[in-house]
C-alpha angles and dihedrals in degrees: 000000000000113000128235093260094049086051101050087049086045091058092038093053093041086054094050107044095026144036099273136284123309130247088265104050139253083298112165088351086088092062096079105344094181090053093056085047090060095038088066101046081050095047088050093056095043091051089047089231137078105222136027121274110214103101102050085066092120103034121099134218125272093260086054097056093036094058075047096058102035083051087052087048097049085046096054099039084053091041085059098047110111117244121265106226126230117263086221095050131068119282095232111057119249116214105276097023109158107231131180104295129202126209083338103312134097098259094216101055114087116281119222109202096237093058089054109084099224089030106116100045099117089047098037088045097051084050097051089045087045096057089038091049080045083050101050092057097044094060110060122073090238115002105213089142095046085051078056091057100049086043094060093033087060087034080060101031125174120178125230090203083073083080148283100305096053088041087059100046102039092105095045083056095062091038093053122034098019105046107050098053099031086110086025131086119310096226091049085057091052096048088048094054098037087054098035105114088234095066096039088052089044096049097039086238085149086062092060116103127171110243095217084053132114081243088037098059087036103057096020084230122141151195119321099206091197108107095037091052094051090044091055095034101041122005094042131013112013137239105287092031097127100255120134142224085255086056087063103045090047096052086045094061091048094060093045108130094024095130148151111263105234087190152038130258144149090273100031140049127207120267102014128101124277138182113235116205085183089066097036124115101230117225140055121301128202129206129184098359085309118118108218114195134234105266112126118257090343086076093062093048097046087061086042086058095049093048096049080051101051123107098240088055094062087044099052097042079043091061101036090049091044079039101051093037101044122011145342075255122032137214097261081220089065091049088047096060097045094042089056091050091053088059102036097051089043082243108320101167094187084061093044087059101051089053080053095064103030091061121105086210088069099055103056111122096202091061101067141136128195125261122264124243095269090041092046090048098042091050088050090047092056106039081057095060096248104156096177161348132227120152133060091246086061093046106045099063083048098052094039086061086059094056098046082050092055088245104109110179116261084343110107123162097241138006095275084074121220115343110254093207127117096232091054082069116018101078128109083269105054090037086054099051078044093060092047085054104054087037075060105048092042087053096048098034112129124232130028101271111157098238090235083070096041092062090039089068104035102043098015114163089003087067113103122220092250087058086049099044088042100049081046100053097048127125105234135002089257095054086039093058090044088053093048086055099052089043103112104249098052085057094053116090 
């Protein structure tokens, strides 16, 4: 049996790495908590995949819900055209005039999005990717690697706020270009988001056009800086690295024609990401003091490569991760480690991780942050025993608390993503959206649990006697598990 101290450190460590501490209590998981950290980063790697799959079954790629989107599109933008009137009948329409009809409506009479068929794709298919991305942290015992997941997705953000093709395709995104590789290469990583059609789309990389292009001479357009900017300023290097405005410009003229195909074609297909040598400027490029060579999209991941490799890349993932994991400002020795592990592994992320949690810098109580709106939602899903969601009427009050907590869910409001600092979410206002939330999650809490066992299991020896005496003394099972939200140490990561 575990003893007191090895379950403290168990909750503790389940708070910290994953997303909190399940219905049914820290359970084994006391027995070697370090161990079972590191069981589920192995069992990632053996399955090829970091999270379990079975609840994406019904979800498409990215292609599939683009050519969606683009035939709503074309629906719609045909739906609105005004009708064109008969030569043979009056100029002005007479009641029950007959007009041009699509899919069975009168295309110039205003269109609500619930009477198109098709026209709910970007919303219907957030919602599906919402409950999928729910269900993923509500399966694993801990969830470290799930907590990797939602740190490089925000590392990478898009926003689905930017319009209805990058709000359809935002959980693709993840699924596509952030899974696979979360315990993967860095630079593989890097080369999937920056050619996901997502990214391209957010960033208005498909705008950019080489002025020295055929494109380029044609339609007198130029470079979107955009996307090379944020590569250099956010997903790579870090802001002070030593880069300059040339470098931009440069990389930005690399990664011209990388763009998303609208159509099909025998060498493309709809939806994916192609390399446009139309687009492209000609000529060899150089950043950072490097020379890359004329040689089509080749050019543009050659200086990807060299960018994953370089040594303030593996400064600045090594403070965000100490940073996201720890405190607002992290032990340097902490950085250091996992700096050097970046380097050392050319990127291995599954190895950074590992240094993550096998450093004693990681495990200090008195070095702590609170968690942020998803985190908060997901630990108080689980510790009330939720395994899944899978219709619309279980997703929207969620997503409507992380709104209200100013989370909302792939929507930043820029490029760099949420802010991971304790003062972005710690104010009256944000305190406040948090008590609705946990109001929300004791009222629609399943089973019967009596909330002091409730916080029993899911805090155990971390719990204070004021938590105790407060969740004890409620009024009802739904005010006692709001209480036991709000109490301090559930709100500690």
């Amino acid at each position: 049996m575990a003893s007191e101290r090895d379950t403290r450190l168990a909750v503790f460590a389940v708070n910290r790495f994953g997303l909190g501490v399940k219905a049914d209590g820290i359970g084994g998981l006391a027995d070697d908590i370090r161990e079972r950290l590191r069981e589920e980063v192995r069992a990632g790697l053996s399955a090829g995949t970091p999270a379990p799959q079975g609840g994406d079954s019904g979800l498409q790629t990215s292609a599939a819900l683009f050519r969606a989107w683009r035939e709503q599109e074309d629906f719609l933008r045909v739906a609105r055209m005004p009708v064109r009137p008969d030569p043979g009948q009056p100029s002005t329409p007479q009641p029950g005039t007959p007009g041009l009809r699509v899919g069975g409506m009168e295309p110039n009479k205003p269109v609500g999005p619930l009477r198109v068929p098709g026209s709910t794709i970007p919303q219907t298919t957030y919602l599906a990717e919402v409950a999928a991305r729910m269900g993923y942290g509500l399966m694993p015992d801990i969830g470290f690697v799930e907590r990797l997941v939602i740190f490089w997705s925000n590392h990478f953000a898009i926003a689905t706020s930017k319009g209805g093709q990058v709000k359809t395709l935002a959980g693709a995104f993840e699924r596509e270009a952030i899974r696979p590789d979360v315990l993967g290469r860095f630079s593989d990583m890097l080369l999937a988001v920056e050619t996901h059609p997502a990214m391209l789309m957010y960033l208005d990389n498909q705008q950019s056009v080489g002025p020295q292009s055929q494109a380029g001479k044609k339609q007198r357009k130029g470079l979107n800086e955009n996307l090379a900017r944020e590569i250099l300023e956010l997903h790579t290097l870090g802001v002070g690295s030593g880069y300059s405005q040339a470098d931009v410009t440069s990389l930005a003229r690399t990664i011209t024609g990388w763009t998303v195909a609208y159509n099909d074609s025998p060498n493309r297909v709809q939806g994916r990401f192609i390399f446009s040598a139309y687009q492209h400027e000609p000529g060899d490029h150089s950043v950072l003091g490097t020379s890359y060579r004329a040689g089509g999209a080749v050019q543009g991941q050659m200086a990807l490569l060299d960018l994953a490799r370089h040594p303030a890349t593996a400064r600045h993932v090594a403070r965000k991760l100490a940073r996201h994991f720890t405190a607002d400002v992290p032990d340097p020795k902490l950085v250091s480690r996992l700096e050097r592990s970046f380097i050392d592994t050319d990127g291995d992320l599954a190895a950074v991780s590992l240094t993550l949690i096998e450093a004693p810098e990681a495990w200090r109580e008195e070095t702590r942050k609170p968690r942020l709106p998803y985190e908060f939602l997901m630990a108080g899903l689980r510790a009330t025993g939720r395994s899944g969601l899978d219709k619309s009427n279980a997703v929207n009050p969620l997503l409507s608390a992380l709104n209200a907590m100013g989370q909302g869910l792939w929507d930043p409001s820029g490029p760099n993503g949420f802010p991971d600092t304790t003062d972005a979410w710690i104010s009256a206002e944000g305190m406040t959206s948090r008590l609705e939330t946990a109001a929300m999650l004791g009222r629609q809490a399943p089973g019967a649990r009596n909330p002091n066992d409730v916080l029993a299991g899911v805090l155990g020896p971390l719990a204070s006697k004021e938590t105790r005496v407060a969740v004890s003394r409620a009024d009802s099972r739904a005010q006692g598990l709001a209480l036991l939200f709000m109490a301090p140490e559930f709100q500690w990561r």
